[in-house]
C-alpha positions in Angstrom: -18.8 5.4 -3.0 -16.3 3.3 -1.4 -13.2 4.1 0.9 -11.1 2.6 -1.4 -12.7 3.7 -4.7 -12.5 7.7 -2.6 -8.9 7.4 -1.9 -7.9 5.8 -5.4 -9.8 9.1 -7.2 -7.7 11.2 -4.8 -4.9 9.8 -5.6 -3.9 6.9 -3.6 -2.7 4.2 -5.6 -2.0 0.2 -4.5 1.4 0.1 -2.7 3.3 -3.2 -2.0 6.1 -3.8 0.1 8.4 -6.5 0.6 9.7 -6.6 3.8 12.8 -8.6 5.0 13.5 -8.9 8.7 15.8 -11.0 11.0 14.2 -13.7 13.5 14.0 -12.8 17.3 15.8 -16.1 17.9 18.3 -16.5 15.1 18.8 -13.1 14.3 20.9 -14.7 11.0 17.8 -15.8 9.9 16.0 -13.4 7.5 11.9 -14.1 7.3 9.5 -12.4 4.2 6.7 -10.1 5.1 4.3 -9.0 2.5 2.4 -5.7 2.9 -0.3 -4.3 0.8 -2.3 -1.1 1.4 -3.4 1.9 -1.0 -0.7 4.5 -0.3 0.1 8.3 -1.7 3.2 8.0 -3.5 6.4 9.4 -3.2 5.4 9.9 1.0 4.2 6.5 1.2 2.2 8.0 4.3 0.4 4.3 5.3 4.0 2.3 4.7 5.8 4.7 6.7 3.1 4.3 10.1 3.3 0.3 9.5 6.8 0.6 9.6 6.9 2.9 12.8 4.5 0.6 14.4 6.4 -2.6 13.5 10.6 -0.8 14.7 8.3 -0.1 17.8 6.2 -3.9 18.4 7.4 -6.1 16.5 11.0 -8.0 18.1 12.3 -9.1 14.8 14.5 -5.8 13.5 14.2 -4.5 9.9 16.3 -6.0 7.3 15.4 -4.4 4.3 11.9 -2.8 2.2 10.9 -3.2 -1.1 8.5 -1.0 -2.3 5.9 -1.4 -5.7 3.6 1.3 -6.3 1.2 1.7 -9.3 -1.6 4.0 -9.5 -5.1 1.9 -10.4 -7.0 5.0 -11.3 -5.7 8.5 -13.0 -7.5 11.6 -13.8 -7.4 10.7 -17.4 -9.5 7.4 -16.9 -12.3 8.9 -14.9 -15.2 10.4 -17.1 -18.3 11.4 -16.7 -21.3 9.4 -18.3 -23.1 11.8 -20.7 -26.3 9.4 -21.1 -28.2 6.9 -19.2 -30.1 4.6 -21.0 -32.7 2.6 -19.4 -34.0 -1.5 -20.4 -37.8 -2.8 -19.5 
């Protein structure tokens, strides 16, 4: 199995965040950055070290964060084939 396909059956669903932040140079300016990673919600784990990372690289300070979450795989839409069926 995959990373991705692991960490969505555990839980992890597809997180996207909007981020607003002012220019180094024209701090009035506000620019758009789009992040998208699998995250756990409500902790938001992943968001939460990208933001860290970017308050302690990145010159342009935080404006604002949007968050979207939605979960691509839940317990009730995994099952277990009960046949296999094989075509010559």
């Amino acid at each position: 199995m995959t990373s991705s396909l692991l960490r969505q059956l555990s839980g992890y669903g597809l997180t996207t965040a909007q981020i607003l932040y002012h220019l180094p140079d024209h701090p009035k300016l506000l620019q758009t950055y789009v992040w998208q990673d699998y995250d756990l919600a409500p902790e938001f784990p992943e968001l939460n070290r990208f933001l860290d990372f970017w308050k302690r690289e990145i010159e342009g300070p935080l404006h604002s964060v949007k968050v979207a979450h939605h979960k691509i795989i839940s317990a009730a839409e995994v099952r277990l084939a009960s046949a296999e069926f094989a075509l010559n």
